[in-house]
C-alpha positions in Angstrom: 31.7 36.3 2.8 34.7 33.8 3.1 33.6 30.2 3.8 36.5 27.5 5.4 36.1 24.4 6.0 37.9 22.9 9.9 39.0 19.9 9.8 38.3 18.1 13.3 37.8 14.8 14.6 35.1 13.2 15.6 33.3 14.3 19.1 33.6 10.9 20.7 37.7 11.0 20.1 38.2 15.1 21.3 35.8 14.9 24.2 37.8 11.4 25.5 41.0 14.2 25.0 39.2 16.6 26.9 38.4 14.5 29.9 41.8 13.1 30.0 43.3 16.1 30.1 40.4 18.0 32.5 41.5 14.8 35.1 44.9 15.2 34.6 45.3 19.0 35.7 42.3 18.7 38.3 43.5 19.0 42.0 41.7 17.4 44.8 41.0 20.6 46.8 39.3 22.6 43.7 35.9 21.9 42.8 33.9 22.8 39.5 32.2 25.5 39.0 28.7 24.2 39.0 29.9 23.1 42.8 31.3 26.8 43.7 28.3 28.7 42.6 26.1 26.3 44.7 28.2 27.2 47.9 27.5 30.8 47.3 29.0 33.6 44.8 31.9 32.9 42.4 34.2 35.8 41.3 35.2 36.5 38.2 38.2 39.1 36.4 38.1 40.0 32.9 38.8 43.0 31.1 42.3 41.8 29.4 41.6 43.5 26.2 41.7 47.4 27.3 43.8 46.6 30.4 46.8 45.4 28.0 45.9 48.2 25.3 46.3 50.7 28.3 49.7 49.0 29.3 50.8 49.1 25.0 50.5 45.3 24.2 47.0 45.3 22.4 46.3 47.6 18.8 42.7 49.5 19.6 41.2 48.8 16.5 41.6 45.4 15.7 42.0 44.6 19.3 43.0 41.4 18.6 44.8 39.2 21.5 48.5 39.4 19.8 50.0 39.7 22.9 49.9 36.1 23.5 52.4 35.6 21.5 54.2 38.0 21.4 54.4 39.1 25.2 53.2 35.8 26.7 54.5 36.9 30.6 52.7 40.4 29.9 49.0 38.0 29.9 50.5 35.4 32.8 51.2 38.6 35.0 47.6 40.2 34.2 46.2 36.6 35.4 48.5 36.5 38.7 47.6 40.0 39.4 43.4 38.7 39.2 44.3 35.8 40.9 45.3 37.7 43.7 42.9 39.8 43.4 40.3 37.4 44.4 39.3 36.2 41.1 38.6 32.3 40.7 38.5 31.7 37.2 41.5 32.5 35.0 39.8 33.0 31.7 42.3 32.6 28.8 42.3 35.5 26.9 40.9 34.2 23.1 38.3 37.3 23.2 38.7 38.1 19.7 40.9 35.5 18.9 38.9 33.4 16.6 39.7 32.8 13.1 37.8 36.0 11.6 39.8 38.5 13.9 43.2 36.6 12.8 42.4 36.6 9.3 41.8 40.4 9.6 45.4 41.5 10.6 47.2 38.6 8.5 47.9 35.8 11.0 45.2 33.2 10.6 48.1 30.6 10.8 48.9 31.8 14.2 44.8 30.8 15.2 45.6 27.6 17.0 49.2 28.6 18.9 47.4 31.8 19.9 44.5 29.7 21.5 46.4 27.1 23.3 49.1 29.4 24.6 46.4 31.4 26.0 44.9 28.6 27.8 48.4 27.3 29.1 49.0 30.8 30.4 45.6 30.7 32.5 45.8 27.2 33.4 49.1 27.8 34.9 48.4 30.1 36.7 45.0 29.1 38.2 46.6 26.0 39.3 48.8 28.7 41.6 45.9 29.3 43.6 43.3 26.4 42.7 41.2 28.2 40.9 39.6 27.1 37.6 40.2 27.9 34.0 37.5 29.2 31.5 38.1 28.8 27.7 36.5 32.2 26.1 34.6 32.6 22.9 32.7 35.6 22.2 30.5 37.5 19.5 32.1 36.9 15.6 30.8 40.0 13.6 29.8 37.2 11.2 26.5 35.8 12.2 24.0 37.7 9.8 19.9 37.2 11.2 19.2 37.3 7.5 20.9 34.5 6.8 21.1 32.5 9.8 21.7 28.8 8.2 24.4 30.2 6.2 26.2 33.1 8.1 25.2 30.2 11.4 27.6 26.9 9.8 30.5 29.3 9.9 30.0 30.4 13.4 29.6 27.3 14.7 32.9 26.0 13.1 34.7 28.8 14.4 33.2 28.3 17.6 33.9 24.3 17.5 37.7 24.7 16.6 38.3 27.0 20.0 36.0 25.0 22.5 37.7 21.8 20.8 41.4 23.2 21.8 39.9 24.9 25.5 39.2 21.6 26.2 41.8 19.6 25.4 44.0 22.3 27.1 42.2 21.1 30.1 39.0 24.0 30.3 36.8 23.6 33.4 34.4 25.5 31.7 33.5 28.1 28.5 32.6 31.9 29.2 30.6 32.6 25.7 29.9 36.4 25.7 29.7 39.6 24.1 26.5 38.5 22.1 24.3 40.6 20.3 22.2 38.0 18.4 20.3 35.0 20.8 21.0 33.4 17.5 24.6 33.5 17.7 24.3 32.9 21.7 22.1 29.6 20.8 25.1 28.4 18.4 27.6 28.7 20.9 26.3 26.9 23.8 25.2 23.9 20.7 29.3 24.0 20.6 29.8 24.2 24.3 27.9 21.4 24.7 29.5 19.3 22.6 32.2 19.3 24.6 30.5 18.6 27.9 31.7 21.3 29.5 29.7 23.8 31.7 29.2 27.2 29.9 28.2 31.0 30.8 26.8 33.0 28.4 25.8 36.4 28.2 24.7 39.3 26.4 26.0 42.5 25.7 23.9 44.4 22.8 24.1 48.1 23.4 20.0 48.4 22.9 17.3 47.5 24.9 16.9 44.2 23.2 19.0 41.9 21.2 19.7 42.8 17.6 17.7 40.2 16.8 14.7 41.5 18.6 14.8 39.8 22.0 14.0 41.2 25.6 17.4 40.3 27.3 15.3 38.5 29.9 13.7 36.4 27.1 17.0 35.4 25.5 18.0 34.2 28.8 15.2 32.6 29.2 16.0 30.6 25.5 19.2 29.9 26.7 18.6 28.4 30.3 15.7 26.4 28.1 18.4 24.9 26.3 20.4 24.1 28.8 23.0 27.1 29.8 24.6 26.8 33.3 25.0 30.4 33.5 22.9 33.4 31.6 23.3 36.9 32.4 25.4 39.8 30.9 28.9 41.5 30.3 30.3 44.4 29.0 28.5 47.9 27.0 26.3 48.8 30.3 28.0 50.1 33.7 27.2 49.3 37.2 24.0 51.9 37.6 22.3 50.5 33.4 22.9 47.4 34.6 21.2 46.2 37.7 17.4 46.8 36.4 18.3 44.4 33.5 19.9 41.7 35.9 17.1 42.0 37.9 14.8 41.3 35.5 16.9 38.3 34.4 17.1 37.3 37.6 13.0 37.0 38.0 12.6 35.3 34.2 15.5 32.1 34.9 16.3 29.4 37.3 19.8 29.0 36.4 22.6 31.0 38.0 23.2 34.5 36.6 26.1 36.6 35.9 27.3 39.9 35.7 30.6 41.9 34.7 29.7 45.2 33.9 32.4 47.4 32.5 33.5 50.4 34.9 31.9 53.2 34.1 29.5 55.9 34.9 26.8 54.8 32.1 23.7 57.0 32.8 19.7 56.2 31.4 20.4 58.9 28.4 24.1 56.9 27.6 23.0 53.8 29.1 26.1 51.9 27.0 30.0 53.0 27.3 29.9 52.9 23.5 27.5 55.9 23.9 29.3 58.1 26.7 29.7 61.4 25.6 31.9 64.5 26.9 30.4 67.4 27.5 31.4 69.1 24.6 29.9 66.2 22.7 33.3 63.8 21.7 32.8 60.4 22.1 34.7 58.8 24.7 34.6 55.2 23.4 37.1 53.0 23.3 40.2 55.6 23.9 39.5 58.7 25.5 36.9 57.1 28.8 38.9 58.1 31.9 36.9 60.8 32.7 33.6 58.7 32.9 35.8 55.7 34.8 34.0 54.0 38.3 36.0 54.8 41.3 36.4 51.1 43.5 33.6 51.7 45.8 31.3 52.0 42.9 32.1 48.7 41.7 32.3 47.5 45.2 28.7 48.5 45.9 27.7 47.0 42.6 29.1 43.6 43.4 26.9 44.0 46.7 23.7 45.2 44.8 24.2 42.1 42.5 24.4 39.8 45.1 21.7 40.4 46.9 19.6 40.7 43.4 20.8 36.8 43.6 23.3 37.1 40.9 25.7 34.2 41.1 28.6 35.3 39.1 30.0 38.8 39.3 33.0 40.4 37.9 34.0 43.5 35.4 34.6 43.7 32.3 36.3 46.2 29.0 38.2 48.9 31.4 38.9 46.3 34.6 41.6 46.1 36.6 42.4 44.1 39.5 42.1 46.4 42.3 38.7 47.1 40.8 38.4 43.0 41.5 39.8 43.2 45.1 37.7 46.0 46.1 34.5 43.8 45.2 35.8 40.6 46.4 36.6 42.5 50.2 33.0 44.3 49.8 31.8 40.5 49.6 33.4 40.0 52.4 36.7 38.0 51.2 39.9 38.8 51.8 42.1 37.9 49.3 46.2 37.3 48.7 46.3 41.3 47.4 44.0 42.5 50.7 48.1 42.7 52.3 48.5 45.7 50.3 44.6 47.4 50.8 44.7 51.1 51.6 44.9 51.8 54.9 44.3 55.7 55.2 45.3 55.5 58.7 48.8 55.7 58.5 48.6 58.2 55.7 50.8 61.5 56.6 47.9 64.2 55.7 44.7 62.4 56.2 45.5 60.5 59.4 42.9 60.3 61.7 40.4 62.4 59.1 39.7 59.5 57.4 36.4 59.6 55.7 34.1 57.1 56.3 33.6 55.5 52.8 37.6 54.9 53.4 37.0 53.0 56.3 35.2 50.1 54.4 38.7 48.9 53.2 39.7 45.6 54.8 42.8 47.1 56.2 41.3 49.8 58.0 42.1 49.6 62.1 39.2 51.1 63.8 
């Protein structure tokens, strides 16, 4: 295992940065998000990773976030099209762009313009529409339970280098996720906090537990103990695998909770998208899980199941799209910038006035 050693300056000096820079893109009308989720449910849109693989700007495999320099409009369009979607947090897209994921594919130099284009890109375009901008770390594939102090020390710099640049780009707060360890979740939020910035983070192990042996509601519980704003989960399970774990979380913690499931039809036997299977037994993850997609109502329903488990955060993840975030943002009863353009199977030349009724739950529809 490679060790580095990150050069940064002291908290007191980055921090004063940070807040400089948080007050100097802040606008009056736009709140934090410790305000928002206190007024009621905050929507969030992720799933950049597979959404740009599927439009040929992201290697499956590595999966690393190249595209942000190489296409930087292809991620500011992906972020208008959320943002008009209904989501309110623009999170830059750094999943996988820490320095162990660079220094796989041979562009570890590129670590630090990667990360702060990223966060220009969804700062810019949150500020279209007053919405905030998360900074985004996620699991490392280094952390090692058997060595914790050791294989811990690197995370932590790795983590520290990326919340020190989020912030200085001006971050309202850091989305953490993907974990697998509560060991590895624990280190983030230590950097999080460092910065003084609020954080989300959630869990994503494709067992029952954490690899490290936790319930998921207990390793929220460890988290909200040490003072997460947000705890909950993202990614591996889909709408239906879900919702008995959130509500479980949702008992165990205080705090506000999140949610972004990825879209698909994840069952008790494949509870994980990493599991789905055809029925001729080939695996469907990552490249071949169209057939076992969510339809928009599915994912509308779950945003309304998760809501009233009194889930604070809610959003999709791996396989999202932005009409996927419109149709729950409209099922929350929202109607957002791209709610012009909702279906309205009205007017359409075959169906007409057949319209089924689970159509008629669009916001365009004209009773």
């Amino acid at each position: 295992m490679s060790v580095w050693v990150v050069v940064q300056p002291p908290l007191p000096v980055w921090s004063f940065i940070a807040q400089a820079a948080r007050e100097a893109t802040t606008i009056d009308s736009m709140s934090g998000i410790r305000e928002r989720l206190n007024r009621g449910v905050v929507i969030g849109g992720e799933g950049y990773l597979f959404e740009l693989e599927r439009r040929g700007y992201v290697k499956a495999g590595p999966f690393v976030p190249e595209v942000v320099l190489d296409f930087p409009e292809a991620v500011r369009e992906l972020h208008r099209e959320m943002l008009r979607a209904g989501a309110e947090v623009m999170v830059a897209f750094t999943y996988y762009g820490h320095r162990e994921k660079l220094r796989s594919i041979g562009r570890e130099a590129d670590l630090e313009p990667l990360n702060r284009l990223a966060l220009r890109l969804a700062r810019d375009v949150a500020s279209e529409g007053d919405e905030l901008m998360a900074g985004n770390i996620c699991n490392t594939w280094v952390y090692d339970p058997d060595a914790p102090d050791s294989s811990g020390e690197i995370v932590r710099e790795m983590y520290r280098e990326q919340v020190r640049w989020a912030a200085e780009e001006g971050a309202d707060l850091i989305i953490s996720e993907t974990h697998d360890y509560l060991g590895e979740a624990l280190i983030s939020l230590e950097a999080v906090q460092e910065s003084g910035l609020p954080s989300i983070v959630t869990f994503a192990s494709t067992d029952d537990v954490t690899i490290d042996g936790y319930e998921f509601d207990e390793a929220c519980r460890q988290l909200e103990a040490n003072g997460a704003d947000l705890v909950g989960l993202n990614c591996s399970r889909g709408p239906q695998t879900m919702l008995p774990i959130l509500e479980r979380i949702r008992a165990a913690v205080d705090c506000h909770v999140a949610a972004q499931p990825v879209p698909y039809r994840t069952t008790p036997a494949q509870p994980n998208f990493e599991a789905l299977k055809d029925v001729d037994g080939t695996r469907g993850f990552p490249l071949a899980l169209e057939p076992f997609l969510c339809n928009r109502f599915e994912m509308a329903d779950f945003a309304a199941s998760a809501r009233d488990l009194g889930v604070n955060y809610i959003g999709v993840c791996c396989g999202g799209a932005p009409h996927y975030v419109r149709a729950m943002a409209e099922r929350l009863g929202r109607t957002v910038p791209a709610s012009r353009y909702s279906p309205d199977m009205a007017q359409h030349p075959i169906l007409g006035e057949n319209v089924g009724e689970q159509a008629k739950r669009f916001v365009n529809w004209k009773d």
